[in-house]
C-alpha beads as a LAMMPS data file, in Angstrom:
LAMMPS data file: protein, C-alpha beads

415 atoms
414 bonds

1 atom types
1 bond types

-500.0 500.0 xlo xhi
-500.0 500.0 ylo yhi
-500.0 500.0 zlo zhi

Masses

1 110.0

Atoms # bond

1 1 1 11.451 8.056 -25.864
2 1 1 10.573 10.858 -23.444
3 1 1 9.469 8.845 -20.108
4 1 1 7.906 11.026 -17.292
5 1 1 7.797 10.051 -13.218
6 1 1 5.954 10.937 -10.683
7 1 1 7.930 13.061 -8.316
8 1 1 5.617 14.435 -5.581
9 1 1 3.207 16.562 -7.316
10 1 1 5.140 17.174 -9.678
11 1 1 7.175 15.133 -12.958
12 1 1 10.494 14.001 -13.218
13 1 1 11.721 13.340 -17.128
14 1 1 14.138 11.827 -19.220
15 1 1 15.004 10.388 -22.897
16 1 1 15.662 7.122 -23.299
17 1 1 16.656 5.699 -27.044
18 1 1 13.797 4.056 -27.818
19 1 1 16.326 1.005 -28.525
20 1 1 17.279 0.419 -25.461
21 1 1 13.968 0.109 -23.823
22 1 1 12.249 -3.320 -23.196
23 1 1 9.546 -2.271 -21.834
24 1 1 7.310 0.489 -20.017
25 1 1 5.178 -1.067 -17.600
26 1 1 1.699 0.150 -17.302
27 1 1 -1.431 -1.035 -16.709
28 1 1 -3.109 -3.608 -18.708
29 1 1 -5.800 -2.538 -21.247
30 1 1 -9.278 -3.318 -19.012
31 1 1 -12.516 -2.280 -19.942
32 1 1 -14.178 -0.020 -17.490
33 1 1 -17.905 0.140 -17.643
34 1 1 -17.904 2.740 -14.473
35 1 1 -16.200 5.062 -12.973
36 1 1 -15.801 6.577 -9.366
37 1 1 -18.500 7.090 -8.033
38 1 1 -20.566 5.092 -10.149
39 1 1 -18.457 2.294 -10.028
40 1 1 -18.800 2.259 -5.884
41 1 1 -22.822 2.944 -6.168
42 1 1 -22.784 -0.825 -8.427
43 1 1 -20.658 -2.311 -5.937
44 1 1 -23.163 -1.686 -3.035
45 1 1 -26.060 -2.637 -5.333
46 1 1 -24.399 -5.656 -6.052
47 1 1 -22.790 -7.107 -2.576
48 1 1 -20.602 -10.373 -3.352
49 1 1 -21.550 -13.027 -0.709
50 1 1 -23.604 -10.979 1.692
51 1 1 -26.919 -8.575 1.786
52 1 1 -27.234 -5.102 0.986
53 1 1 -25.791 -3.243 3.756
54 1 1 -29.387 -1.475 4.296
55 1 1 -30.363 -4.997 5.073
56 1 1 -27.433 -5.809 7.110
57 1 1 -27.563 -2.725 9.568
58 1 1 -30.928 -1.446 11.792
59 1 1 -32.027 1.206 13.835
60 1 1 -29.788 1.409 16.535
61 1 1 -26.840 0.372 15.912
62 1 1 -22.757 1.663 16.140
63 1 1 -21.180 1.458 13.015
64 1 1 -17.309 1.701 12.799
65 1 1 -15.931 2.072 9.141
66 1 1 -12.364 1.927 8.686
67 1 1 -10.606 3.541 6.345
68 1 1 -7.131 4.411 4.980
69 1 1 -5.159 7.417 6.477
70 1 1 -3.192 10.307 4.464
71 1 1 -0.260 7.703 3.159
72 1 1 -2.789 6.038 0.908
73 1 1 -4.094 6.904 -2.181
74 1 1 -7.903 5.684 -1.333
75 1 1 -10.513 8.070 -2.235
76 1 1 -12.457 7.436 0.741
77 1 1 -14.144 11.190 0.130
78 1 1 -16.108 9.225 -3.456
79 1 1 -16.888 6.095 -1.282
80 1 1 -18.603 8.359 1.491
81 1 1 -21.959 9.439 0.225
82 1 1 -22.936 6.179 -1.410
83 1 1 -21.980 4.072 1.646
84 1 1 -24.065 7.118 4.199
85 1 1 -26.779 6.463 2.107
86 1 1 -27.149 2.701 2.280
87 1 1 -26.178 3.135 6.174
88 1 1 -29.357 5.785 6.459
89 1 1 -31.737 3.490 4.623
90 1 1 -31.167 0.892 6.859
91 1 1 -32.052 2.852 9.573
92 1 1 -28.788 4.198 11.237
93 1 1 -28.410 7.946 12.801
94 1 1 -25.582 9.508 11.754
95 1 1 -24.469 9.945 15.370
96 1 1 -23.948 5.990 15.578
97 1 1 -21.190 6.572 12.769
98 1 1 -17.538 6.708 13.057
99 1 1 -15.406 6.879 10.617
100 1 1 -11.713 5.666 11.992
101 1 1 -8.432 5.666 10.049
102 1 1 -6.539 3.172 10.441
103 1 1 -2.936 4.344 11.504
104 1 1 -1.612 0.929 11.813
105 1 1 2.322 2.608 12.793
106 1 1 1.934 5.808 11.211
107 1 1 1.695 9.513 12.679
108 1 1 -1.381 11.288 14.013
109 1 1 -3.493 13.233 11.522
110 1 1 -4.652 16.701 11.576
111 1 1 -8.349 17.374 11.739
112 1 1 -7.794 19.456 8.211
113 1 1 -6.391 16.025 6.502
114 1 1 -8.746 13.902 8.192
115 1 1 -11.389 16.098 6.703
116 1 1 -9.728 16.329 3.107
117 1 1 -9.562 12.090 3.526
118 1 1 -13.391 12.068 4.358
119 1 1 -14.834 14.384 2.162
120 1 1 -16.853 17.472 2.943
121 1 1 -19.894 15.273 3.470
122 1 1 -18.886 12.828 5.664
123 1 1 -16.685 15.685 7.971
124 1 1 -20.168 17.413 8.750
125 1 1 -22.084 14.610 9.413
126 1 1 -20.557 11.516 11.240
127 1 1 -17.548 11.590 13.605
128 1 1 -13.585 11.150 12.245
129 1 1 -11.253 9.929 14.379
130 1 1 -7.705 8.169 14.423
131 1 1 -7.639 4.420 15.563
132 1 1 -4.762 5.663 18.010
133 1 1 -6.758 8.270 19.785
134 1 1 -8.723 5.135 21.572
135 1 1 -7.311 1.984 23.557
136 1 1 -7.893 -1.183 22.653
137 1 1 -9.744 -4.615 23.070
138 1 1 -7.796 -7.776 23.146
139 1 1 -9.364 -11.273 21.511
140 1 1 -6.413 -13.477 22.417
141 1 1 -3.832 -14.811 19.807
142 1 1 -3.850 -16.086 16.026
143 1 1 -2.564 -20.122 15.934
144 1 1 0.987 -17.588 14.802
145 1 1 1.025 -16.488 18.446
146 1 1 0.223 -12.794 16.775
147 1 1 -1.981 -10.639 19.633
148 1 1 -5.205 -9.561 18.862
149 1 1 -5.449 -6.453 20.054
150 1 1 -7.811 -3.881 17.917
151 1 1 -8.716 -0.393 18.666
152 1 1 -11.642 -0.124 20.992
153 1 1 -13.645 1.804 18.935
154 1 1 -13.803 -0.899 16.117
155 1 1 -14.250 -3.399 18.493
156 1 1 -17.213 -2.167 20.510
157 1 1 -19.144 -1.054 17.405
158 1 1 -22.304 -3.016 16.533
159 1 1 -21.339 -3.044 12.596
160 1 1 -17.794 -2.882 11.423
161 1 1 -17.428 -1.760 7.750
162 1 1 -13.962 -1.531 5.858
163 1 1 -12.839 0.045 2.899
164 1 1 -9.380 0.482 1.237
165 1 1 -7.812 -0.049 -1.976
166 1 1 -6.408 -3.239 -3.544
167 1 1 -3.201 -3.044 -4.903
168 1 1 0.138 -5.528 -4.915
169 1 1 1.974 -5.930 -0.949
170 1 1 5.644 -6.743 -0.821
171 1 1 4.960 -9.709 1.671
172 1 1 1.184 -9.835 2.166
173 1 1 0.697 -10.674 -1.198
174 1 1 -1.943 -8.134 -1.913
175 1 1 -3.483 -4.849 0.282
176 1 1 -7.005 -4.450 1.083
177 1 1 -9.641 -6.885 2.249
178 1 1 -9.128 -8.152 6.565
179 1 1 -5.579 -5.961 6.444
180 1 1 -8.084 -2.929 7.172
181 1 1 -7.908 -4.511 10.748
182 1 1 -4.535 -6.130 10.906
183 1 1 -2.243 -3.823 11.063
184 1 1 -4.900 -1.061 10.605
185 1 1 -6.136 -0.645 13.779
186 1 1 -3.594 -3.180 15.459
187 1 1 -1.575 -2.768 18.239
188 1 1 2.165 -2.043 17.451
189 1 1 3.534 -5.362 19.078
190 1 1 0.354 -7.185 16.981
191 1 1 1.714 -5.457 13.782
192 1 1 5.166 -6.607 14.468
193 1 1 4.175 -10.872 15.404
194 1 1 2.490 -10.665 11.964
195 1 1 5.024 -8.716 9.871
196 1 1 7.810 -10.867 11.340
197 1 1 6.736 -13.370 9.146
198 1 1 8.151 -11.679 5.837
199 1 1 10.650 -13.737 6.048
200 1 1 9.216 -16.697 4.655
201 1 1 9.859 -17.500 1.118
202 1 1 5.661 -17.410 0.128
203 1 1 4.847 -14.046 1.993
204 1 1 6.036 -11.813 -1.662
205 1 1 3.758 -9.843 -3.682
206 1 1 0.898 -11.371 -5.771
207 1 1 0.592 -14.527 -4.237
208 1 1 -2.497 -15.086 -1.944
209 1 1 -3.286 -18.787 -1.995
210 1 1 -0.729 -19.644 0.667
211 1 1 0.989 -16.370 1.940
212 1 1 1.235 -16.817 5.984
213 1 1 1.168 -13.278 6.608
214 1 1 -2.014 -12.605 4.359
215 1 1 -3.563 -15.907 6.041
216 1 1 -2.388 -14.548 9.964
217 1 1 -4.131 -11.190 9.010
218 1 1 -7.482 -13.309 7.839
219 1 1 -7.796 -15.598 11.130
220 1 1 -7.421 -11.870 13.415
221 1 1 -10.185 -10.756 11.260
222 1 1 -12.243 -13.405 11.235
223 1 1 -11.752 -12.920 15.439
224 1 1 -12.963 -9.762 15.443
225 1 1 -15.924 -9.936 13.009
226 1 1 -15.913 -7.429 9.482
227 1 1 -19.758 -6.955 8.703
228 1 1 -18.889 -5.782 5.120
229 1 1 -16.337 -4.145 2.898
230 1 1 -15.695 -2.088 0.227
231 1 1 -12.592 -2.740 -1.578
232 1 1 -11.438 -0.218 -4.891
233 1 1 -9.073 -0.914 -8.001
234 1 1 -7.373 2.655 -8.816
235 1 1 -5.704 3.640 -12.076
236 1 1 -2.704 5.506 -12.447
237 1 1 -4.816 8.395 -11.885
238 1 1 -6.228 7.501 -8.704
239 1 1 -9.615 7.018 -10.007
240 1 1 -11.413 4.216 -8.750
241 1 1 -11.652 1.799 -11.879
242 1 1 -13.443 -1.430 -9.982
243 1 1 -14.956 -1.745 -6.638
244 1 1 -16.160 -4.997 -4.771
245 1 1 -18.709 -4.925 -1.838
246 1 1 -19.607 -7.177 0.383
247 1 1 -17.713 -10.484 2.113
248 1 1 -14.334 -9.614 3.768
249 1 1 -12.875 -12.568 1.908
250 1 1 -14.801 -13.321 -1.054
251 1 1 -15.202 -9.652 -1.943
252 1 1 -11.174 -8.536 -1.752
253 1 1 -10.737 -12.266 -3.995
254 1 1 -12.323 -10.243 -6.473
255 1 1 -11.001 -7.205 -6.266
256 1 1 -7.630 -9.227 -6.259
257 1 1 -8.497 -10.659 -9.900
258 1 1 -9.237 -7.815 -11.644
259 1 1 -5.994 -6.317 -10.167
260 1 1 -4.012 -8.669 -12.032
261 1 1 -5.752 -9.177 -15.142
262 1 1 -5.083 -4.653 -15.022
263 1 1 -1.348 -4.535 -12.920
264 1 1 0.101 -8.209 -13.805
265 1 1 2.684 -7.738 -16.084
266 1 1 4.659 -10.340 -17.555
267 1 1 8.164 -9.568 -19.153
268 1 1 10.540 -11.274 -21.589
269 1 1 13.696 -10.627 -19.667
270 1 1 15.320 -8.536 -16.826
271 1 1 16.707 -5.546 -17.304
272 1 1 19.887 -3.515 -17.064
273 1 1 18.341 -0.397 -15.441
274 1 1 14.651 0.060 -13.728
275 1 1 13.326 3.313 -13.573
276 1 1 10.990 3.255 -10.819
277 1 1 8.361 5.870 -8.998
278 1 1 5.738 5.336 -6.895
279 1 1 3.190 7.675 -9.501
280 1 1 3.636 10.881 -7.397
281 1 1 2.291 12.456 -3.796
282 1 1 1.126 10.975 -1.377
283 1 1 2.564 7.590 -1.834
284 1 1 6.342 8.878 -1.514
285 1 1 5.837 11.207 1.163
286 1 1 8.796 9.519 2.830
287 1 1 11.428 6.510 1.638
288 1 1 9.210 4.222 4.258
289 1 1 6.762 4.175 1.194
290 1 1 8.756 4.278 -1.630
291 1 1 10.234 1.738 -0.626
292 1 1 7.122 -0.421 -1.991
293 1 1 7.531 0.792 -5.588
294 1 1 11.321 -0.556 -5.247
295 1 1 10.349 -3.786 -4.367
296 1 1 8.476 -4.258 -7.248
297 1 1 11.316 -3.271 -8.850
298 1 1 13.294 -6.255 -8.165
299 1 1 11.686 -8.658 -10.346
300 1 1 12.338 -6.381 -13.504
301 1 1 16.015 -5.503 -12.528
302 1 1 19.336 -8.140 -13.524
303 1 1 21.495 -9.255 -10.437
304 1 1 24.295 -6.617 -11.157
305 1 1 21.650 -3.896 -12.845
306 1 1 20.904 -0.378 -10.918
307 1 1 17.300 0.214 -9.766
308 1 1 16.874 4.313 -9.976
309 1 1 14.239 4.730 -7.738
310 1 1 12.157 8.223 -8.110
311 1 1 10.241 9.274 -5.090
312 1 1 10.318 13.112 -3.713
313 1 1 10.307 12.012 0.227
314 1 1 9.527 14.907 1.120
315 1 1 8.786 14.374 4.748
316 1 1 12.222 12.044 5.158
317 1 1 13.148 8.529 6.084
318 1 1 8.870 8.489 7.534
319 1 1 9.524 6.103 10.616
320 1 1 11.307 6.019 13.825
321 1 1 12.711 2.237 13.971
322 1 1 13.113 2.252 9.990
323 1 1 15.324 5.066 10.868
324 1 1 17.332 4.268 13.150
325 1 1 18.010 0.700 11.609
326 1 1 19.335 1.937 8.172
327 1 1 21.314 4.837 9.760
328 1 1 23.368 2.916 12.214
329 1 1 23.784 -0.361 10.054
330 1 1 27.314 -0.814 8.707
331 1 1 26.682 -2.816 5.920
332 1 1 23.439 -4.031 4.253
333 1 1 24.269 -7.807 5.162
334 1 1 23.811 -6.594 9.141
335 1 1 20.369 -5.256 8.150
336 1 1 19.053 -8.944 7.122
337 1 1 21.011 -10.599 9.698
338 1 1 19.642 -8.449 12.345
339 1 1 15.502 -9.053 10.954
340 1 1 16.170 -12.653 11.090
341 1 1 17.630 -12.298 15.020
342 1 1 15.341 -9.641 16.094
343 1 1 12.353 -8.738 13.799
344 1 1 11.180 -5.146 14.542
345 1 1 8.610 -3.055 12.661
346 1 1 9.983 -0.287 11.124
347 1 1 13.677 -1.664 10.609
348 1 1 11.434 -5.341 8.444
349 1 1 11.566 -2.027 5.374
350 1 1 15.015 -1.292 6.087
351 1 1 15.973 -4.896 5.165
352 1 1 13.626 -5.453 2.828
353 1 1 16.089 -2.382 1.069
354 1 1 19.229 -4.489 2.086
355 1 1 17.687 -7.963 0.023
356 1 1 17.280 -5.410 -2.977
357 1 1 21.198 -3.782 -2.141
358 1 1 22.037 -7.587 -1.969
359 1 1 21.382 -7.903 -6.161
360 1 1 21.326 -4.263 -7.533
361 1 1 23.048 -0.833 -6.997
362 1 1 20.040 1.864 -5.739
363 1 1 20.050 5.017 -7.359
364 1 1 17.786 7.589 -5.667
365 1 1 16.532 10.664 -6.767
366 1 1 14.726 12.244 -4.207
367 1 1 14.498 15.614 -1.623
368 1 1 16.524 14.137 0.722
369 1 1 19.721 15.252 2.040
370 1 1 23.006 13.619 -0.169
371 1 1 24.955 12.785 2.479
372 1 1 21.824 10.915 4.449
373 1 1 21.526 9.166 1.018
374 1 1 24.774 7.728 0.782
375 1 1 24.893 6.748 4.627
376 1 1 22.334 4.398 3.430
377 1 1 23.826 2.776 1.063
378 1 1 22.294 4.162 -2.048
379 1 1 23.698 6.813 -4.205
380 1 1 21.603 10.075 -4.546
381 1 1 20.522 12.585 -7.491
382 1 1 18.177 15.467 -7.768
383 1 1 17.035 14.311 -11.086
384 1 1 15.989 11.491 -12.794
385 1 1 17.906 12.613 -15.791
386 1 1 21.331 12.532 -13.583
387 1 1 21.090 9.136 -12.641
388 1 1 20.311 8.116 -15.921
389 1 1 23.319 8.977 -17.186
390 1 1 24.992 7.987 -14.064
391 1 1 23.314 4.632 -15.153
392 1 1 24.646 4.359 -18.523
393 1 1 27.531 5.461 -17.504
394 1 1 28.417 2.215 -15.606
395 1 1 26.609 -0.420 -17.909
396 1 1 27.138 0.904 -21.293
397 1 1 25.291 2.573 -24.191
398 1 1 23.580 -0.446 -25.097
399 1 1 22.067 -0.725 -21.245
400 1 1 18.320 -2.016 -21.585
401 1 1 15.840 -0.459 -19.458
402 1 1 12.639 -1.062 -17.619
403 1 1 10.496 1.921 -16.730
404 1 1 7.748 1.503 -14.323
405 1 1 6.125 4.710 -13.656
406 1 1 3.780 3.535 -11.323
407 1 1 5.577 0.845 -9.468
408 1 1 3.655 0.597 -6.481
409 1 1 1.153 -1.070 -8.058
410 1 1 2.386 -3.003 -11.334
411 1 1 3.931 -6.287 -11.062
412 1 1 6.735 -7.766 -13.363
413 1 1 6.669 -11.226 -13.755
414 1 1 9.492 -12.984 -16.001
415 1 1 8.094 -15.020 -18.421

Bonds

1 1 1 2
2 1 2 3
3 1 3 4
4 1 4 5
5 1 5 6
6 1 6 7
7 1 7 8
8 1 8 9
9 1 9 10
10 1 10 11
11 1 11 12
12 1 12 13
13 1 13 14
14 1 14 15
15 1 15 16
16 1 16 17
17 1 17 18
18 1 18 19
19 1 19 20
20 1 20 21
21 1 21 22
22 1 22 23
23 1 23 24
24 1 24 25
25 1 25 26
26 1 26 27
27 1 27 28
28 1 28 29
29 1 29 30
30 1 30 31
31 1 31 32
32 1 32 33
33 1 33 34
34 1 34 35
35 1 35 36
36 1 36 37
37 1 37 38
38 1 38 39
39 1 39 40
40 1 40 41
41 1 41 42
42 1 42 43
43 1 43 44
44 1 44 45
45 1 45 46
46 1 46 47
47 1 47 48
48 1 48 49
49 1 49 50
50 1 50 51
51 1 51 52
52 1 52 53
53 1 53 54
54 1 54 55
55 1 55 56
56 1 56 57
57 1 57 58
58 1 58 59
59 1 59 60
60 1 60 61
61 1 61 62
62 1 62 63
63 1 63 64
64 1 64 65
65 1 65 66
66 1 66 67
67 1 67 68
68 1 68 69
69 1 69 70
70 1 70 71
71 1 71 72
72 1 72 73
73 1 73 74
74 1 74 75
75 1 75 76
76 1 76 77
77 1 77 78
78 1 78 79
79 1 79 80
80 1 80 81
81 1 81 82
82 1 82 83
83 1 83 84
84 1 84 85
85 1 85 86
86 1 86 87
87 1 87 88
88 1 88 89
89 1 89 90
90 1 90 91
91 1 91 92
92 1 92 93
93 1 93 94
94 1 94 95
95 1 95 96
96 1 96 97
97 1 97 98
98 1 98 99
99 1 99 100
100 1 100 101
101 1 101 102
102 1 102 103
103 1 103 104
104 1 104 105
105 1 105 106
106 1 106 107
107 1 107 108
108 1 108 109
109 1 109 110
110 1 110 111
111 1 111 112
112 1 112 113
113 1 113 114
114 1 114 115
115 1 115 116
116 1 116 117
117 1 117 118
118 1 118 119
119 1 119 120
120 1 120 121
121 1 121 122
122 1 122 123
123 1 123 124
124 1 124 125
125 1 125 126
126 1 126 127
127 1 127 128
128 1 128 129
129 1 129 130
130 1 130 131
131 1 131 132
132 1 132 133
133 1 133 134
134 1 134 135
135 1 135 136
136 1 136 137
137 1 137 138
138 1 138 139
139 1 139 140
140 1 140 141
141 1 141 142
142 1 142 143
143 1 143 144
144 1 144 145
145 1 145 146
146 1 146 147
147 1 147 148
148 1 148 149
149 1 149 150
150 1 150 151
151 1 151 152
152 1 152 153
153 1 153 154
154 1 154 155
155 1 155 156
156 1 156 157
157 1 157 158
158 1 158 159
159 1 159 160
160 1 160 161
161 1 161 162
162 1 162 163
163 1 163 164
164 1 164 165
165 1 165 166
166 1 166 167
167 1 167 168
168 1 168 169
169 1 169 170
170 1 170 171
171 1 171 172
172 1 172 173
173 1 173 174
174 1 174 175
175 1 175 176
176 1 176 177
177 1 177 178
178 1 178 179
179 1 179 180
180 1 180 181
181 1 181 182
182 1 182 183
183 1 183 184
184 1 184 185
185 1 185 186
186 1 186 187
187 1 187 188
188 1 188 189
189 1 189 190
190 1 190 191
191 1 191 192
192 1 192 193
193 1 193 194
194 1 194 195
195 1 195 196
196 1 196 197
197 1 197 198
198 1 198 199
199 1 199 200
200 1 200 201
201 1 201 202
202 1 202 203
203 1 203 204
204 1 204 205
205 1 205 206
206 1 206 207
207 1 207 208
208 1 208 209
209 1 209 210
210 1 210 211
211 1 211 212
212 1 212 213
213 1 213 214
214 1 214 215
215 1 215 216
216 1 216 217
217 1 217 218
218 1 218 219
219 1 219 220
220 1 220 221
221 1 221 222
222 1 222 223
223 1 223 224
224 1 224 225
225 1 225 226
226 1 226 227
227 1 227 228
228 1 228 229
229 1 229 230
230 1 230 231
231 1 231 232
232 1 232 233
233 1 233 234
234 1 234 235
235 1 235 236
236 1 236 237
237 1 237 238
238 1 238 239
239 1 239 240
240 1 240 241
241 1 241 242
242 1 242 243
243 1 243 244
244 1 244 245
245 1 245 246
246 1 246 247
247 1 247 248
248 1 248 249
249 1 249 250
250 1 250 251
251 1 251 252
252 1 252 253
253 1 253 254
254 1 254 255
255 1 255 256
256 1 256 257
257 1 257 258
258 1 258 259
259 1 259 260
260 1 260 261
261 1 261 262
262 1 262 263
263 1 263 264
264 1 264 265
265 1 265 266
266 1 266 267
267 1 267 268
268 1 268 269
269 1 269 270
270 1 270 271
271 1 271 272
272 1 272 273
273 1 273 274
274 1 274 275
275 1 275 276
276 1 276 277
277 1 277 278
278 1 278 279
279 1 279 280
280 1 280 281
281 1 281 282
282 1 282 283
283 1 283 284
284 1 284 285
285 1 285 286
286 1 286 287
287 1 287 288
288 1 288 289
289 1 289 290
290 1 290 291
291 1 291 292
292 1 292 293
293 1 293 294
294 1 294 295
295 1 295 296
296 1 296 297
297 1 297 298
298 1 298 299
299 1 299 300
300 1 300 301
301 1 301 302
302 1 302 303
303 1 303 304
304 1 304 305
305 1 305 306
306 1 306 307
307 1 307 308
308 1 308 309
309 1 309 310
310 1 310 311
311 1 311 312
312 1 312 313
313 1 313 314
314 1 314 315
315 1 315 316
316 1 316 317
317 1 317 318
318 1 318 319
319 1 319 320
320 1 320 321
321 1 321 322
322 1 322 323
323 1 323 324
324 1 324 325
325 1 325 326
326 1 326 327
327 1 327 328
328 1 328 329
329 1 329 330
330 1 330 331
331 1 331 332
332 1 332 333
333 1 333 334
334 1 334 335
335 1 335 336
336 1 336 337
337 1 337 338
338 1 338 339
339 1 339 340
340 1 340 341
341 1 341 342
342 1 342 343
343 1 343 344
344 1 344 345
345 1 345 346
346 1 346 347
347 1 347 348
348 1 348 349
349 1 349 350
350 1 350 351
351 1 351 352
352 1 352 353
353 1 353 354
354 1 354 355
355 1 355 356
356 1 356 357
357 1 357 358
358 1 358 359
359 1 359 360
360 1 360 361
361 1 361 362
362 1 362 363
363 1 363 364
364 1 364 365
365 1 365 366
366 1 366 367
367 1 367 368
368 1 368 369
369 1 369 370
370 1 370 371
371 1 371 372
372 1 372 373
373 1 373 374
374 1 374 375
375 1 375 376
376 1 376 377
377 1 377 378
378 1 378 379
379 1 379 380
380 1 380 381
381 1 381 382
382 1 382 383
383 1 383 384
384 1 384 385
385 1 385 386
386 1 386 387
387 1 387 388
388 1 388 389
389 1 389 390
390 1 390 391
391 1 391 392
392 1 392 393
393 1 393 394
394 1 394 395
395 1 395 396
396 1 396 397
397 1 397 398
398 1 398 399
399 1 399 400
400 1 400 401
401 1 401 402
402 1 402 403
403 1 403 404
404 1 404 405
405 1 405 406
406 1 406 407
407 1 407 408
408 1 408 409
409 1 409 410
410 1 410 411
411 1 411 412
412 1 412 413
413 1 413 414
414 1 414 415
């Protein structure tokens, strides 16, 4: 069985005896009625538990909308002229508009990817911006203690609109919905309160109901005040495949059904090797995200198996504490001792790596530099086919194998 990985923009391939795999994880067979842009025009016809945004907004009014930045696969650029249009016929002037992306802790963007982000449309007639190029509005504290402290741009604004895609989070349980404020346009010390509380035993991808972190980001939220959202289910091919409008809650709560019923994937038993990739540029710019579609990977892998994780990272490690945590740590063990002392944002992914390292070998094929690989604690290959056989190599012939191609965003669950 040929099985092909997303590696930047390009594929990564290998052969696999069609014996010795259990299973390729992709997503469920859905029907899709709509499309794209289609599919987002429905949505705003169809608001779940508010009005029409025409009938929301008025003449006069600021309108912030929040939106992903370049390290998420959201096609904000299809969402654009639909949601202009329903902000128009309600009245607002296209100078009220801003359109902000939300930078939670990553880097500045250039004007040419905030453009490519917002679609030619939206770049000529509203204004882009970074949540990080304003300062920001405090609200007081979440009953967690977590700061709420959101960019003054979103906070000021009359109307405050978010969009993003729903997909599975390693501790928030799900993305989308209120995280479009926290961490989006958070504060890094707010980011951190809230993330510090991965270490609880509920905050794990898929579950919701009673995740702390997912109900932390929902009370700063409800603080600040979302007007309306519009959340999108993407397919492996980034097209949007379901979109909800409407209630901050009640509208991600259905985006967050249809992702399982399309990403939930049960399996008989765990398996030997996991081949794992993120689906491809841009969400393995840098290990920092990759590091999602590994932790998927753990509930498909056996305690003693070898999780080859695919993921070009082209831009490098992608964050400054992440960094420095896994490149000075002397053994994984330090990494989750150290979170548990002294949570920090940036070095919560480098032990979320070390509770993976804790069960499973990490084989990496990626751009990176071999001897930065091995420093942290993984062992590194230029192709997928290499660690493969590495793989086998070390359990046997007979290994059985889990591929997950796009492992960001399907979930094993063990029967």
């Amino acid at each position: 069985m040929l099985l092909e990985f997303g590696f930047g923009t390009d594929v990564q391939k290998v052969n696999v005896k069609d014996e010795n795999v259990l299973d390729v994880l992709m997503s469920n067979n859905v029907e899709k009625a709509l499309v794209n842009e289609e599919e987002v025009s429905r949505a705003l016809l169809s608001p779940i538990g508010t009005k029409r945004l025409k009938d929301i907004v008025k003449s006069g009014d600021s309108v912030a909308i929040v939106t992903s930045d370049i390290t998420r696969p959201f096609p904000t650029y299809r969402v654009m002229p639909a949601l202009l249009d329903e902000l128009y016929a309600g009245g607002v002037k296209r100078e009220d508009i801003t359109l902000i992306f939300a930078l939670g802790s990553h880097r500045h963007q250039t004007r040419e990817e905030q453009e490519k982000i917002a679609g030619k449309r939206a770049a000529e007639e509203i204004t882009l911006a970074d949540s990080t190029d304003f300062g920001f509005t405090h609200y007081g504290f979440t009953k967690n203690g977590t700061p709420v402290d959101i960019c003054e741009k979103v906070a000021k604004a009359d109307i405050r609109i978010c969009l993003g895609n729903v997909e599975y989070h390693y501790f928030a349980g799900y993305s989308g919905g209120a995280k479009a404020i926290m961490p989006g346009v958070s504060t890094r010390e707010a980011i951190q309160k809230n993330h510090s509380l991965m270490v609880d035993e509920k905050a794990h991808a898929g579950n919701i109901k009673d995740n702390p972190i997912r109900r932390d980001i929902e009370e700063a939220a409800k603080m600040v005040g979302v007007d309306f959202i519009l959340n999108a289910v993407l397919d492996e091919h980034k097209n949007i495949v379901f979109a909800a409008a409407g209630d901050v809650t009640k509208a991600h709560r259905t985006a967050c059904e249809y992702l399982d019923r399309m990403y939930l994937k049960p399996i008989e038993k765990r398996a030997d090797i996991v081949i794992v990739s993120q689906g491809g540029a841009p969400k393995d710019l840098n290990l920092y995200q990759t590091q999602k579609a590994l932790d998927n990977a753990k509930h498909a892998v056996r305690k003693g198996g070898t999780v080859i994780l695919v993921g070009s990272c082209k831009e490098g490690l992608g964050e400054k504490t992440f960094e420095e945590w896994i490149t000075s740590a002397k053994t994984p063990e330090s990494l989750i001792t150290r979170i548990k002392e002294d949570f920090k944002l940036g070095g919560h992914k480098a032990a979320a790596i070390a509770m993976v390292l804790k069960n499973a070998d990490i084989y990496l094929v990626s751009e990176l530099d071999e001897d930065l690989v091995k420093s942290i604690f993984m062992k590194p290959f230029k192709t997928v086919e290499e660690a493969y056989k590495a793989a086998i190599k070390k359990h046997g012939e007979n290994a059985t194998v889990i591929a997950m191609p796009y492992g960001g965003s399907t979930l094993p669950r063990e029967k």
